[in-house]
N, C-alpha and C positions, 0 to 999 in steps of 0.2 A: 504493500500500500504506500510504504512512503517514497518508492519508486515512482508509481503511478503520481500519486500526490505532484513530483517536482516536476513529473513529464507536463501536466496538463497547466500549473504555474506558469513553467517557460511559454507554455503554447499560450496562453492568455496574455502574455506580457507583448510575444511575437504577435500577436492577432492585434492587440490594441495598437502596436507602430506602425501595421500594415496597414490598417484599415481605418483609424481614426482619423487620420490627415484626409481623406478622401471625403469625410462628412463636415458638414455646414457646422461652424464652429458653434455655433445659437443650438444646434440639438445635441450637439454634446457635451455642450458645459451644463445644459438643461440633464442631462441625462447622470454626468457625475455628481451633481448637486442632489440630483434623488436618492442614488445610492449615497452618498454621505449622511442625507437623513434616515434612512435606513439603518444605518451602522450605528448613528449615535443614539435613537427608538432603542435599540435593543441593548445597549449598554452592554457590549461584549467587554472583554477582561484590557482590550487595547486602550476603549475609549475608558474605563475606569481608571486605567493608571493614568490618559489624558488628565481627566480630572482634578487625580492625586497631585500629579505638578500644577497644573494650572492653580488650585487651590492655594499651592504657596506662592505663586506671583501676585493670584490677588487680593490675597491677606487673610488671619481671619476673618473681619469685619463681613467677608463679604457674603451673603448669603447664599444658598442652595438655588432658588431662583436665579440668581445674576452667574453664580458659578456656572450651570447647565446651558443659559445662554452665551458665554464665551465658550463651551467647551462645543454647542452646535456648528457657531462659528468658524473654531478651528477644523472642525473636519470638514466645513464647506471648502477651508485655505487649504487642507489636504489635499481634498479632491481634484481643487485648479490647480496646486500643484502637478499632481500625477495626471492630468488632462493638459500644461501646457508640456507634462516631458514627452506625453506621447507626437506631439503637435509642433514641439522647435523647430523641427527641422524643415518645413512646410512653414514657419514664421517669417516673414520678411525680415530684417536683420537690422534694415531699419528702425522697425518698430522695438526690437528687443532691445536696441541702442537709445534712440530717440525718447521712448516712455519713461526713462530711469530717471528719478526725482534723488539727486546726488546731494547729501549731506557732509559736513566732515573735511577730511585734511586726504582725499585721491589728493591733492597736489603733493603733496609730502610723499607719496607712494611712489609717484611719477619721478618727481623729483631726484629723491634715492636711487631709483631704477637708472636715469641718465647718469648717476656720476658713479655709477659701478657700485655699488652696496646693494645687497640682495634687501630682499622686503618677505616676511612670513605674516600674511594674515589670518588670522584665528575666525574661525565662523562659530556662531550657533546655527542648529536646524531651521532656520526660520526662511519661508516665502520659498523663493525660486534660486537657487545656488546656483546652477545648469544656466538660464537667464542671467544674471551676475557674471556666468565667467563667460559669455560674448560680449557684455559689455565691458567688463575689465581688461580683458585681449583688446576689444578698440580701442580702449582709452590706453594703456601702456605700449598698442603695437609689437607685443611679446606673449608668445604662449607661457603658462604658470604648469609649476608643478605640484600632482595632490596625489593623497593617498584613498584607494577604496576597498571598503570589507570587499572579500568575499564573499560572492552571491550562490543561495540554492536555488534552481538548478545550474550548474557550470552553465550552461546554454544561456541563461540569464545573462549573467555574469562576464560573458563572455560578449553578449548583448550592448547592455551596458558600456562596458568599455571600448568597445569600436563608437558607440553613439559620442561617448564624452572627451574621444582623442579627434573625431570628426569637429568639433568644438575647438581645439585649439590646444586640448590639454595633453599634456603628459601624464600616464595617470600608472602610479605604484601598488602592487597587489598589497592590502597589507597582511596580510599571510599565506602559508605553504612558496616562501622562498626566501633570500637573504632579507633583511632587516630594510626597510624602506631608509630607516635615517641616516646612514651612510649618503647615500644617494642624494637625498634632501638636503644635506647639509655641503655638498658638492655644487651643487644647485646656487645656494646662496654665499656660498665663498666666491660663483663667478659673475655672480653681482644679478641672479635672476631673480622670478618671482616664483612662493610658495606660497599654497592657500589649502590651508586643511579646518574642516571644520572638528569640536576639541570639546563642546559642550554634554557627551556621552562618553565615558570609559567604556571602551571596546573588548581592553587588555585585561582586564581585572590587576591590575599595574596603575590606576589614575593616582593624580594629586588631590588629597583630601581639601575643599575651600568651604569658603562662609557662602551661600547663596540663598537670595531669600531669605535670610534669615534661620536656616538647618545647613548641615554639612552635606556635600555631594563632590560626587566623585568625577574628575574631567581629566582629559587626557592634557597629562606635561610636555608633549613633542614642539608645540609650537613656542613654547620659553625657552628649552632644551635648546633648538636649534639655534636662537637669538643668541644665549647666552653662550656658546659653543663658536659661533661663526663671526656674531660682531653684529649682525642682520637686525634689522627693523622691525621689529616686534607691534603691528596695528592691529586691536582688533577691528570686529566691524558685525554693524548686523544687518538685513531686511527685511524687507515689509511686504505687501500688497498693498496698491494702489486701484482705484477703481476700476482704471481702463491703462494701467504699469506696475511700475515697479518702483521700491524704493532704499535707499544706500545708505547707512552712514558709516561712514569711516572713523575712528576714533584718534586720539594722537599715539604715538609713539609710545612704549611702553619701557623707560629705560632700564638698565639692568641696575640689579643696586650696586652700591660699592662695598657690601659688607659680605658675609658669607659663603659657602663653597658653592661650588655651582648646582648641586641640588639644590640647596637653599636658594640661592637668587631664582632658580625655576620655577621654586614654588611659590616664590614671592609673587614673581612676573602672573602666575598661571592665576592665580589668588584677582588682581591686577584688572586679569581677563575677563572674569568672574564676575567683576563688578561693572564691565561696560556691559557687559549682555544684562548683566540687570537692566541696565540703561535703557536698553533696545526694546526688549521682552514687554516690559512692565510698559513701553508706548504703545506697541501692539503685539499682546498675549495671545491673542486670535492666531496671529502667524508664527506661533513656536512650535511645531511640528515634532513634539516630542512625547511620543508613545512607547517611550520603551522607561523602566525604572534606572532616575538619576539620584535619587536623594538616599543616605544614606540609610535611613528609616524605613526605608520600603528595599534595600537590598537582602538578594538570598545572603543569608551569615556566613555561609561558608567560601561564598565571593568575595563578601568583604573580608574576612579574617585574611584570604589568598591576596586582597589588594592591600591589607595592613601591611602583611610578612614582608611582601618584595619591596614596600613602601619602608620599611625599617629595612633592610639589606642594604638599600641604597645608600641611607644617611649610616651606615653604618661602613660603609666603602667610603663614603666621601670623606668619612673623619681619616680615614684612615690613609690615604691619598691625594686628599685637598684637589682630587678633579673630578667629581661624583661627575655622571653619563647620565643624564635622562631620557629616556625614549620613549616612552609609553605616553 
């Protein structure tokens, strides 16, 4: 069954690139919109942990009524999501360019990029990232480099990444082969652009941060790299816009002068942490985040596996004053 299962996954993923670009965009956003209310009616296990986060973005104060209607929200931003990734490529380029309502310091990004300093910027899951990185390749005129899970089925996956190097990107498995951050940080020593989004531990390896106001767990590679290469440390988050898109860019994120470089990593990743509050908490609707982030809601024995390697590190770093972050 779980054969059959990934056969017919891949086949629906295949069937929606093939054949959604070919329908009138009005009946299929009308169509993703129905299924998204469908999904959020029935309160499956995905949209409950939806909840679970969104409830700490928007406080306690705020009620079970207001919470349900953000959380209807964000599976409608779901849904445009996965209805503009079937549909980029059938997008004029123009408009993927043109629609993006730019906040922030891209000039700082651009800037660094001309005088040879690479640039890593840190995403959360939020809006359309796929959308972002055609307009970020126009605006720097440079393909970026990122990293992606692996997908079930391979065929997926396999999908996927011809769709997202067809974009401009370079894109690194992040497992079943050598370690992406060698590579990544090659990257930014020759003065190019990395963009990984960092707001989910993938690794069961994150940096413990304040968010929201509870601990959660996000991936250190994009401070790691900063702190490692000399690179420009921005995060950034986006939105959804009625009829685009929207960008901010945050400033620079220095490294500190005090501590070994686990430490300045988890200083910087801490740092990160708190622009995406930034972001999140303008529009909640567009954090795309159904998987368990908060520490409170992890399996124990995930976290105890992201404590241990989280103590290893600071415990090599004492010991060698050049602690490696990767995760």
């Amino acid at each position: 069954m779980p054969g059959l299962k990934a056969r017919l996954t891949g086949a629906g993923y295949a069937l929606g690139w093939s054949a959604l670009c070919h329908l009138p965009e009005r009946w299929t956003a009308a169509a993703f919109r129905g299924a998204a209310d469908i999904a959020w009616r029935r309160q499956g296990p995905r949209v409950q942990v939806l909840e679970g986060n969104l409830r700490r973005v928007l406080g306690a104060d705020a009620t079970g009524a207001e919470l349900r209607a953000v959380s209807r929200q964000a599976m409608y931003s779901y849904a445009r999501y996965w209805l503009e990734i079937f549909r980029l490529r059938v997008m004029p380029r123009e408009r993927l360019i043109g629609q993006m309502v730019e906040y922030g310091h891209a000039g700082d990004v651009l800037a660094n990029l001309a005088a040879g300093r690479g640039v890593v910027i840190a995403l959360p899951h939020t809006a359309n990232w796929d959308q972002a990185a055609v307009w970020m390749i126009d605006r720097a005129a440079v393909p970026f480099t990122t990293v992606m899970e692996r997908l079930e089925p391979e065929s997926l996956y396999e999908r996927f990444l011809a769709f997202r190097e067809s974009l401009g990107m370079e894109v690194l498995p992040a497992s079943g082969g050598p370690s992406p951050f060698g590579v990544l940080a090659q990257r930014l020593r020759a003065g190019k652009l990395v963009i990984l989004p960092c707001d989910r531990d993938v690794t069961a390896s994150g940096i413990e941060v304040d968010f929201f106001g509870e601990k959660a767990l996000m991936m250190g590679g994009p401070a790691a790299l900063a702190v490692q290469t000399g690179a420009a440390l921005m995060p950034a988050t986006l939105w959804f816009e009625e009829n685009g898109w929207g960008v901010h860019i945050f400033p620079e994120i220095p490294v500190p002068a005090e501590g070994d470089r686990w430490q300045k990593a988890a200083a910087m990743t801490q740092e990160i942490a708190r622009a995406f509050e930034t972001g999140i908490r303008q529009h909640p609707a567009d954090w795309h985040m159904l998987q368990r982030v908060f520490v409170a809601d992890l399996d124990p024995e995930r976290l105890a596996a992201a404590r241990a390697k989280a103590k290893a590190r600071e415990r090599g770093a004492e010991r060698n004053g050049n602690g490696h972050v990767a995760g």
